[in-house]
N, C-alpha and C positions, 0 to 999 in steps of 0.2 A: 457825796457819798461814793466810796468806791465802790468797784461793779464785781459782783462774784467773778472769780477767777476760773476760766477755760480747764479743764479737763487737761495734762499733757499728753501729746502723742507719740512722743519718742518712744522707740522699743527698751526694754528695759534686758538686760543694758544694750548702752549702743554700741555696736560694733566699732565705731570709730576712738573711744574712749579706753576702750580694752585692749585693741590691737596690737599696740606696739608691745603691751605687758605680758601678753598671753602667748606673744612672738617669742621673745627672749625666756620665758619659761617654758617653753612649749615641750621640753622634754620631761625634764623633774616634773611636769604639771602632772604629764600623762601618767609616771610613778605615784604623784599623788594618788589620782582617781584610781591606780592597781591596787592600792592599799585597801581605800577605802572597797574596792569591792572582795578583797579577802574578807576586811572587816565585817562587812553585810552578810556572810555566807557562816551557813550554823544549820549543825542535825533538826537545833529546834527552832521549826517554817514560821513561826511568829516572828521571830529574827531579822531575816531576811524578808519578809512581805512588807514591817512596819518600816524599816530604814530603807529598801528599796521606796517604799509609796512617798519618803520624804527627799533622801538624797538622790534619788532616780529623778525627780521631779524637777532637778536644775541647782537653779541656785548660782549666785555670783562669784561666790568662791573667793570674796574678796581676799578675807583672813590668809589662806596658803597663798596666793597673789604676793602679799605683803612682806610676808617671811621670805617665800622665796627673791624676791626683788633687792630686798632688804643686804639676804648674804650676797647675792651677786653684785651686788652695787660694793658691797666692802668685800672683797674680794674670797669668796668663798666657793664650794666647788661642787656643791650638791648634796650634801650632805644634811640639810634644813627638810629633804624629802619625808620625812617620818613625823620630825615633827610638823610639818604643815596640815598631812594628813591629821594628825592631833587635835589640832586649832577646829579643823572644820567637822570633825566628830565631837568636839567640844561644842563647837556652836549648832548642829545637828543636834545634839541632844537635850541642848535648853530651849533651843526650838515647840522640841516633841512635848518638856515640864509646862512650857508657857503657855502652851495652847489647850492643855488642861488646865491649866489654873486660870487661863481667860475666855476659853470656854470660846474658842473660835471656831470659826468656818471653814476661811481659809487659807491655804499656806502654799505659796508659790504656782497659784493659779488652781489645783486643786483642792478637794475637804479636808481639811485638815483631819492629822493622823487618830488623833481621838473620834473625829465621826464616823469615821470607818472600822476602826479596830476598837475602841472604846478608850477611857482613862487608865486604864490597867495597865493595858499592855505597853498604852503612849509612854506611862513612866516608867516602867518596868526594860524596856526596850531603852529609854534614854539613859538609865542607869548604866544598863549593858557599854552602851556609847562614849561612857563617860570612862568607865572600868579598861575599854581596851586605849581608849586613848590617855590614858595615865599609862597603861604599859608601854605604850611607843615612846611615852618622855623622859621615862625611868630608865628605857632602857637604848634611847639616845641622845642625852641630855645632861649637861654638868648638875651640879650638887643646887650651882646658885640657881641655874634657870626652873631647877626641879621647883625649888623652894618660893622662887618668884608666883610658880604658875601656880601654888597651892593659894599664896597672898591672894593672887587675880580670882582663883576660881574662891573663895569666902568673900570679897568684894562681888561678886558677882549675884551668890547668894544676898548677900546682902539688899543691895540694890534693888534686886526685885522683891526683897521682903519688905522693905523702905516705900516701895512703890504700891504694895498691897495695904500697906498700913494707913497712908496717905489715899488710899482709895475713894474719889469722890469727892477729895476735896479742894474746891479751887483758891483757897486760902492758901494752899501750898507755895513755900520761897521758890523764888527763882534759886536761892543757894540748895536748896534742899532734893529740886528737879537736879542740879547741874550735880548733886551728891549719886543722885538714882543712874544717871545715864552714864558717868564715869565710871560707875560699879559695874552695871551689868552691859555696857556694852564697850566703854572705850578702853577698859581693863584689858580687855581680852585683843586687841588691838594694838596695844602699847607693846604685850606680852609677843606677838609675832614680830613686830618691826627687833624687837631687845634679841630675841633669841635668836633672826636671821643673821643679823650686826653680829651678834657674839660669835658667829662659825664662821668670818670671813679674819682675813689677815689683817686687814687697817680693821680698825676696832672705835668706828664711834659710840661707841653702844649706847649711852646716855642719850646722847642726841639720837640717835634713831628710836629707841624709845620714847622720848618725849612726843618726837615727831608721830608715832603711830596713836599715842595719847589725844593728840590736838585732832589727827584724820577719824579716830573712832567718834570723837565731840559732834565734829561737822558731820559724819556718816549719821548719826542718829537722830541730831535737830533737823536733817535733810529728811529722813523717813519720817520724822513728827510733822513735819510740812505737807509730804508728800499724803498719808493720812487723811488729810483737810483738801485734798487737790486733786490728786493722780485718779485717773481712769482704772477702776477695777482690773478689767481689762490687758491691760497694760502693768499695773502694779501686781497683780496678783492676790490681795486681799481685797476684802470690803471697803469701803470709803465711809469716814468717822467711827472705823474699828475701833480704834483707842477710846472716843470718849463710849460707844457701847461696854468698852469692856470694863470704864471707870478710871482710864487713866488719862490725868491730867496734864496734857504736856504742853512747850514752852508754846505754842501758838494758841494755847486756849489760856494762858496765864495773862500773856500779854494785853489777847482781848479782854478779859475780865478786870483790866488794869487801865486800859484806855475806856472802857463803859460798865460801871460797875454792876448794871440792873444785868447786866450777863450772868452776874456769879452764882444768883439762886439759878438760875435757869441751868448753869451747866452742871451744879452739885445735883440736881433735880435729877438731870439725865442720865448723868455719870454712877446714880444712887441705883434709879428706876432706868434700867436698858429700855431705852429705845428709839429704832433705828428713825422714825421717822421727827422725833422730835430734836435728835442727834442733827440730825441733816438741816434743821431749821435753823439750829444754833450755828452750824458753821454757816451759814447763810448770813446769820445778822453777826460772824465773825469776819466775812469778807468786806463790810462797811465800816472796820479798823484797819490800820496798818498794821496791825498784829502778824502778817505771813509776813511783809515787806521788813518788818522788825528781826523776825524769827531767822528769815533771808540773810540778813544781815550780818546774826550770830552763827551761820556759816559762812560767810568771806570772812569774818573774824580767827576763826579757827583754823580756815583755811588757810590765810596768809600766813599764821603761827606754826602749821606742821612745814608748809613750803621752805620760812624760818630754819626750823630745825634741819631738812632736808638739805640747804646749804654747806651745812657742818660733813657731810656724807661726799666721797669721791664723786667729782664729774665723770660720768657714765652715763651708757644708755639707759641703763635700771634705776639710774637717778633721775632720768627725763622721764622715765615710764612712771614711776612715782609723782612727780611734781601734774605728770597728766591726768591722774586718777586721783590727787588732790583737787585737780582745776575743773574736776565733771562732778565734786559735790556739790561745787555752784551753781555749773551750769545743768544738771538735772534737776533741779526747783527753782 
């Protein structure tokens, strides 16, 4: 029988994982963050209270990371600064949708923005987030990437309504999970690596795209792992969030695929919220190899963006890449 798996203790994120990425943007980053605190500021105080209590509160910032990395690795000159901004007011404000529609707790170690401010303002304010970062892309941004990122954000939509629909049920394909998490999280991932690549001079852009595809893959079955594992703490959410909120992801599939008497037990829990029958399921999920499996389908994807990342100029912004690839491993 394998033995429930330890809590991890690493800080999230680790310093050593980031450093060299957050070195070589260290200037456009900071333009980043001036953007976004133009964008937070508004006559009207809901504005600025709701996005300050979400983007104030951290966050890894992967998304501009990626873009910016992206153009400087293909030879670009800063000009990705608007829209990186973009990306993370993008993901900021699906943030703010999701946790009204899952009815969370918490988010990046504080209550999440609807238990404080309520559902109202969580979506009303996300919209807001959404609205001004279309204006930054509209109005630094070619025709394609405009059009690309319109595909990405209905994928995105998508995915999480695929996800809602699917709610509760561990019957769910593995092609149909791998449909949900392509939508709504490695879409928007793809869309930063394509659009950094397109504002540099060498021009892989397909391949850097691809490559942000395969890192968003790993980025999300990493956090479906972490879910089942990570120290509140430390992660910043609840522990067995997902199956509380009714979502069925790749390490609860798997277990219900290696011991099938799991399945009613996790549609049960996933149906009827609760935390403490949640936590018991992932308990008789650690007596599978289902994380070890899950594990696995990120060194998969892993290897695959590194793949793509190949096709991209030798640079430091290409080592900084291939490093933030090799910490979705090694973070679960």
């Amino acid at each position: 029988m394998a033995q429930a798996l330890p809590p991890l203790d690493h800080p999230t994120p680790p310093p050593a994982a980031l450093a060299l990425a957050q070195r070589l943007t260290a200037r456009p980053a900071a333009e980043v963050e001036d953007i976004l605190e133009g964008v937070m500021r508004s006559p009207v105080e809901l504005i600025p209270e709701v996005s300050h209590h979400l983007i104030g509160a951290g966050g890894k910032r992967v998304r501009p990371l990626l873009l910016l990395l992206c153009e400087q690795a293909c030879g670009g000159a800063g000009r990705g600064v608007p829209l990186a901004a973009a990306a993370e007011l993008i993901h900021s404000a699906t943030l703010l949708h999701d946790d009204v529609v899952d009815r969370g707790h918490l988010r990046r170690g504080v209550a999440a923005a609807p238990r404080v401010f309520g559902n109202s303002a969580s979506v009303l304010v996300g919209d807001y987030l959404l609205a001004r970062a279309y204006d930054l892309v509209i109005r630094n941004a070619s025709r394609d990437l405009l059009l690309e990122l319109s595909r990405v954000l209905s994928g995105m939509a998508e995915g999480e309504i695929l996800q809602l629909v699917r709610s509760g049920r561990a019957t769910l394909s593995q092609t149909e999970y791998v449909r949900i998490i392509s939508g709504k999280t490695a879409g928007l991932f793809s869309w930063c690596a394509r659009a950094g690549a397109s504002l540099g001079t060498l021009a892989p852009v397909e391949a850097a795209a691809a490559f942000g595809l395969a890192f968003g893959m790993a980025f999300q079955i990493g956090d479906d792992i972490l879910d089942c594992v990570a120290d509140p703490a430390q992660s910043g959410k609840d522990l067995a969030n997902d199956l509380v909120q009714g979502k069925i992801t790749l390490p609860l599939l798997l277990a219900c695929e290696e011991d099938a008497a799991l399945l009613p037990r996790v549609e049960d829990a996933a149906r009827h919220p609760d935390e403490e029958a949640a936590r018991a399921i992932l308990q008789s999920m650690f007596a599978t190899r289902a994380i070890v499996r899950a594990r696995q389908e990120v060194a998969r994807y892993t290897d695959e963006a590194r793949e793509y990342l190949l096709r991209l100029p030798a640079t430091p912004e290409r080592e900084a890449l291939e490093a933030l690839a090799r910490f979705l491993v090694e973070r679960v």
